[in-house]
Every structure is written in C-alpha cells, then in structure tokens.
N, C-alpha and C positions, 0 to 999 in steps of 0.2 A: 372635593376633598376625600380625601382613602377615609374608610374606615380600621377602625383599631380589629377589627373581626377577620381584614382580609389581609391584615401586615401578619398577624400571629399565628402561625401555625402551629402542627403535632408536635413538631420539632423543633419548637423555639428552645432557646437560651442554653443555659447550664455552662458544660465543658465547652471552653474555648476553640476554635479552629486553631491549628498549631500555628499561621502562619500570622495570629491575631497582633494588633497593637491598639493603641490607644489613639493613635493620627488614623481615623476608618473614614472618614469623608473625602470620595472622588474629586480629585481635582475641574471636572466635570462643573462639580453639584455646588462648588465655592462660589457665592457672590461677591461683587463690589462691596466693600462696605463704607460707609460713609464717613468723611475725617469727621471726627469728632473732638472735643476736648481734651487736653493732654490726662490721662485719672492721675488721681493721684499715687504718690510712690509706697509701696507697701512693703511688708517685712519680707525677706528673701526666704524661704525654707533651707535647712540645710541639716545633714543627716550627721547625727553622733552615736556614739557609743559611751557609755561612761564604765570604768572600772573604782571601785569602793573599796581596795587593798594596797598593800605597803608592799606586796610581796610580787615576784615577779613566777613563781608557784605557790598559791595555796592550798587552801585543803579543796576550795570549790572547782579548781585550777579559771575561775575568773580571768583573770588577767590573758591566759594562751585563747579561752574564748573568744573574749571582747577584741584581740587582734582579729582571730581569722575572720569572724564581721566583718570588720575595714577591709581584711584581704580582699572578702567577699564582695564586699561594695564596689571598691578600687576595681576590680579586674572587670565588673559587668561595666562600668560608665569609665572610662580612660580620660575621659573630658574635667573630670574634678582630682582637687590633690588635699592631703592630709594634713590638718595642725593638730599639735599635741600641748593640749594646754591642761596644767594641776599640777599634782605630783613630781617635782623635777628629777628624782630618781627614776621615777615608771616612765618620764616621758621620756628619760636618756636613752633606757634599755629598751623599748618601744623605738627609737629612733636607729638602734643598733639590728634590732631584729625584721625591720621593713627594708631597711639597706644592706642588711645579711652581711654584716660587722664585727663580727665574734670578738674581734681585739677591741673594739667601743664596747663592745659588752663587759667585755673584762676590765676594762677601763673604768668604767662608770660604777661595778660593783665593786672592786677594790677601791675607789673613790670614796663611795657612798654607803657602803655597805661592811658588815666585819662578817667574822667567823659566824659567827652566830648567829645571823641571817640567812647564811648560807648552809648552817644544818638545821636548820627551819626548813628550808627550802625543800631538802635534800628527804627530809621527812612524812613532808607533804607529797611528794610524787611516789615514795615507799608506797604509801597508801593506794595508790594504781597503778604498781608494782610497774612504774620507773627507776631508775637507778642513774644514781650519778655517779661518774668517778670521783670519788673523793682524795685519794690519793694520801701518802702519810705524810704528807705539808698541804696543808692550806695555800698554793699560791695561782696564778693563772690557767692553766690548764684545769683546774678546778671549774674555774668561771666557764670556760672554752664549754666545758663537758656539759654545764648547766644549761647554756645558751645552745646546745646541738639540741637539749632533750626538748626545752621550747619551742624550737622549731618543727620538730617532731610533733608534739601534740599539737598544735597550729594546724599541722597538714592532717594529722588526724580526723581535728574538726571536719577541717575540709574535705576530708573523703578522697582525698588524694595522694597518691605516691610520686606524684612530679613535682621537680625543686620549685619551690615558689620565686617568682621573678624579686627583684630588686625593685624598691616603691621607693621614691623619694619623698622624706616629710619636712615640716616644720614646727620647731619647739617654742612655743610660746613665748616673749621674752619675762614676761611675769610669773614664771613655773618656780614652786619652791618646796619646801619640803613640811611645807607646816599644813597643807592638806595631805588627807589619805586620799583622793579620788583624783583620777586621770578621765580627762574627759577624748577622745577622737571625734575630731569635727571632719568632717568633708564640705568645700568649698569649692566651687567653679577656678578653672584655673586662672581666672582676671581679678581671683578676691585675696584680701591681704590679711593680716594677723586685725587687723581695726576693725576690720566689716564685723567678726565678733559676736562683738557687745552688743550689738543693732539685730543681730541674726535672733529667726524664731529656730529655735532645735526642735525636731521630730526624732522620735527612734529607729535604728536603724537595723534594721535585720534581715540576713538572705540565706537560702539554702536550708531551710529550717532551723536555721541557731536563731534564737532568743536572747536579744541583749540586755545587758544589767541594768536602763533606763526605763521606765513609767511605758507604759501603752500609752499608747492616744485613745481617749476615750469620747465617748458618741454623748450627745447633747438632749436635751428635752425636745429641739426645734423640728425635727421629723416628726417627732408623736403630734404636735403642732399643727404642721404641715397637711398629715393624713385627716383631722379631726375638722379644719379648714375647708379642704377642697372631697372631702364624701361622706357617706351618711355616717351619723356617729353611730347607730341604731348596726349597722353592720359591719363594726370595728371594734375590737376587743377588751372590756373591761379591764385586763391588766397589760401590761406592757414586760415585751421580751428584754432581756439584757443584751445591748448590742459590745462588741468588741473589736479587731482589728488583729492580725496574725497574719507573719508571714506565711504564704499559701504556691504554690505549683504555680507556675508561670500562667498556665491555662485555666486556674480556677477563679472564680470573681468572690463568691462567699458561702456560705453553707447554713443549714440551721439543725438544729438539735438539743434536746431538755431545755426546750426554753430560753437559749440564745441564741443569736442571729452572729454569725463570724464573716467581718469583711474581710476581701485581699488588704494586705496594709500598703502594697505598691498601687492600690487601685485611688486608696483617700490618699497617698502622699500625693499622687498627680494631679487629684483634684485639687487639692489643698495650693499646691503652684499655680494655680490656677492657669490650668487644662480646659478647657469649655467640654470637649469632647467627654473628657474622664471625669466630669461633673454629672454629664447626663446618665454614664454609664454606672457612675455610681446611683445617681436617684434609682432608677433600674431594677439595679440590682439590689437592692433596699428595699421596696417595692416588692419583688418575688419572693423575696425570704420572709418579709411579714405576711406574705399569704403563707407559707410553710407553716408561720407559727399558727395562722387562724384554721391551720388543719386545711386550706384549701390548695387546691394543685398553684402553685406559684407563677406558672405564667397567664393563666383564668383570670388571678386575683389582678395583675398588673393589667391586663388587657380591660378588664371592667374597672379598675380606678381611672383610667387612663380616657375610657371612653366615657365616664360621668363627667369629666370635664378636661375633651380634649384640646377646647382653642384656647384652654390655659395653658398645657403643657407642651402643643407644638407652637403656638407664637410667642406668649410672653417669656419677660423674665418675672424670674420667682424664687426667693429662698425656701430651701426644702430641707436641712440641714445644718448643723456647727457639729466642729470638733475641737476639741481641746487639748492643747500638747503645753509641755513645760518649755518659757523661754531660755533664753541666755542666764539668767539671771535663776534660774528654778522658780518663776514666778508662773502662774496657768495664762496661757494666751489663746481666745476662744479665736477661731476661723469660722464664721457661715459660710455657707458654704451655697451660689447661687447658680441656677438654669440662666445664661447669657452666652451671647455672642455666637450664637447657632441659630439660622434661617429654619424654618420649616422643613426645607428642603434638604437641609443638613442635620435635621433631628430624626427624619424619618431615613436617612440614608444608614443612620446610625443604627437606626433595628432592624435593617435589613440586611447588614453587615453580620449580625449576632444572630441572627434567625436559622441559622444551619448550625449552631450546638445541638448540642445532645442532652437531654435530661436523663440526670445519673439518681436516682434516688430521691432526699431534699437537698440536692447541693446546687449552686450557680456554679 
C-alpha cells in the first residue's frame, strides 16, 4: 500500500489544471463492479433562480440579474431547458426576453400592465442612468424601448457585447399574478412541468452573479466526521463558518477570517451524486480546515488521511450534509457519502490534483 507521505507533494493541490473536470479516473484504473440491488430513487437536483419583484426593472434591477443566471446556466449545459413558474406577468415577459420577442413583450405589458408600471419602470433605470423612450403617448414602442434596455442590462451582466442567442422556455400552467416571485428552474431535457413538485432546488449561479435564492449551507456532520476519525486534542476548539460561492472554474475553495468558501459547482456535483466530486470535495474540506488551524493545508490533509488511511481509501463513510430549500421552500438536508470508488480510483484521484499549485490559503 502507498503511503500518504509519498502521494503528497510541494505541489500538491490548490489552483486547478486548466484542463481539470470532475470525471479524473483513467479509464485504465475503472473496475468491474458488481450488479448490485436496484437503490432506491432519490430526489433529482435542479438548479433555480428566484426573482421577489412585480417589476420587470426595479430599483435592485433583480429581475435583468436573475435572467442572465439562467442565460449563464443555459449556455454552459445545452443539455437542460427552462420553466418559468410564479408570477405570470414576469414569467410572460421572461418568456418574451429568452425568445428575444419584443412584440410578446409588448404584448404581455399592455396586457398586464398600465401607464403606471411602466413610469415605475422608467424610473427605476433613471437611477443607473438608463433611459427609456417614453415618447408623448403611452403606446407600443414604449414597451419595444423598455424591452431593448432589458436586454441590454442582461448582457451587461454578462460582460458581453454579442446578441444573446434565442432560449426556448416553458411557462408554468399554474402561473398567476397573486405571487410577487418568479421562480427559473432548469430541468434535463426529458423532464416535464410535473417532475416539479418532486424536484430538490439548489441555487444557481455563474460567472460571479449571485442569485436572489438562499445559499446552500454546510451541516454539523463534517465537524462530526473530523472529531470521529483524529485526535480531538489536535482539532480546534471552535469551528470555522463554512459556505459555498460561485468561484473561477479552476478554484475548489478558499479560507479566510474564519470561513472556509467552497466552489458551489464543486457541492452541486456532489450533491447529484458524483462519487468523484464527493471525494474531491471531502479533500478539499480537509485543507481548508487545516488553513483555519493555521497549518499548511495540504500537511494537515496528508496527516488526517494517514491516521486513518484503510478508512478513507477503501470504506464508505459519511463525511458531510448540505442543506438547500426544496420545491416547496421547505430545508432538505443531503449527506453526503465517500462511495462507489475502489482504492484504485481514490488514489488516482490525488494524483490527478497533485500538479496544482498553492496560491496563498486557497484550493
């Protein structure tokens, strides 16, 4: 058996290799695995956005954010499509500005909307010296003008100056106007307006936007975990605040004053249950609370790792939960466990990552 002494080197961990993913086990190193019992069926993950406003500009400009999210999401994964369920006014003009529909725009705020709404509107972009044509009648080109500046601020977000493509969605059939919040779900392209209600929602964010939904937040069961399997006598009387944020494609997590910051695409994969991006997260959890014990972070993992390594390269073992809001806004905890990886595939894993680079205290 390797030792943990000769897998870790100078230059373990940290900054990613650019050419990194989450699937890092050689086709080589994969075993047979044995049929086993069907498991049973578990909740699907699926990524939202919510927006908390009436307005299709407000003073926060919410609404133009919580789009380019979904833009953001939509364009990285091609494989999943958009429903728009809450607010049937936001989800109409949401459905006009992904299909880039300026007359459904106009449509649906002449519909649903008066004058009045629309020097709200008009108001509110004032404020980050937007400007609408208002025009001396109130009637469609109005709308048209309003629905250009949205799409503008949209690309804004996005840090870009190309037209954004044409998204096809879908509007909820139970959208009304007696909520203020519009929720964007993303679903796999074989799922229906029904999967739903059954669905866990995680929050969704890329490119550094932060969206208007709850973090996923980190559980007691790691402090657990640590206190378990090494001495308690040198593990720290208080406990760091862990969190989750969207981070650089090549970053895993960071530490600083006292919190530990995971990638949030690192626990969404886990959370799908990833076997790979399970381990990668214990890992990387792992080095960051050596950061917070003030010790070099890959030292601290390569000594937890070798006080009890025939636990962590053959068994399975829960080492973590997370917690996100369901369908329903109710909390649904995830553990989160070390399975379905050989020996052989646990340690191919840190040899995959062992040509980072330590930046600082960051993973």
């Amino acid at each position: 058996m390797w030792r943990w002494s000769e897998l870790i080197t100078d230059d373990f961990f940290i900054d990613l290799p650019p050419d990194f993913s989450w699937d890092l086990v050689p086709e080589e190193l994969k075993v047979e695995e044995s049929k086993a019992a069907e498991p049973e069926k578990k909740q699907s993950i699926f990524y939202y956005s919510r927006i908390t406003t009436q307005h299709c500009v407000d003073k926060d400009l919410a609404f133009c954010e919580a789009l380019a999210i979904a833009y953001s999401r939509i364009l990285e994964d091609k494989s999943e499509k958009l429903f728009l369920r809450g607010n049937m006014f936001l989800a109409k003009i949401a459905k006009a500005i992904f299909e880039q529909n300026g007359n459904l725009f106009a449509e649906a705020c002449g519909k649903y909307k008066d004058e009045k709404y629309f020097r709200e509107c008009t108001e509110a972009m004032a404020e980050w010296n937007f400007s609408v044509d208002e025009g001396e009648e109130f009637n469609k080109e109005s709308w048209i003008s309003l629905y250009n500046v949205v799409l503008l601020l949209i690309e804004e977000y996005l840090a870009t100056k190309c037209e954004l493509p044409k998204i096809s969605v879908f509007e909820c059939k139970e959208n009304d106007d007696a909520t203020e919040k519009m929720e964007i779900i993303a679903l796999p392209q074989s799922a229906s307006e029904g999967d739903i209600a059954e669905a866990a929602l995680a929050p969704m964010a890329r490119n550094g936007l932060e969206d208007s939904s709850d973090k996923i937040e980190v559980g007691e069961l790691f402090f657990k975990f640590l206190s378990e399997n090494f001495p308690k006598d040198k593990l720290a009387g208080t406990k760091p605040k862990f969190k989750t944020e969207a981070m650089e494609a090549n970053r895993l997590g960071s530490y600083g004053n006292n919190v530990i910051s995971i990638n949030q695409r690192l626990v969404l994969d886990a959370i799908s249950e990833n076997p790979n991006a399970r381990f990668i997260l214990l890992l990387t959890m792992l080095i960051e609370y050596g950061h917070f014990l003030n010790k070099d972070g890959k030292a601290f993992m390569s000594e937890f790792m070798e006080y009890s390594d025939s636990k962590l390269l053959k068994e399975d073992f829960m080492f973590a939960d997370f917690i996100a809001l369901d369908s329903k806004d109710k909390e649904q905890k995830f553990k989160l466990e070390v399975s379905g990886l050989s020996y052989e595939q646990r340690v191919s894993i840190l040899y995959n990552l062992k040509n980072a680079k330590i930046k600082g205290k960051e993973v």
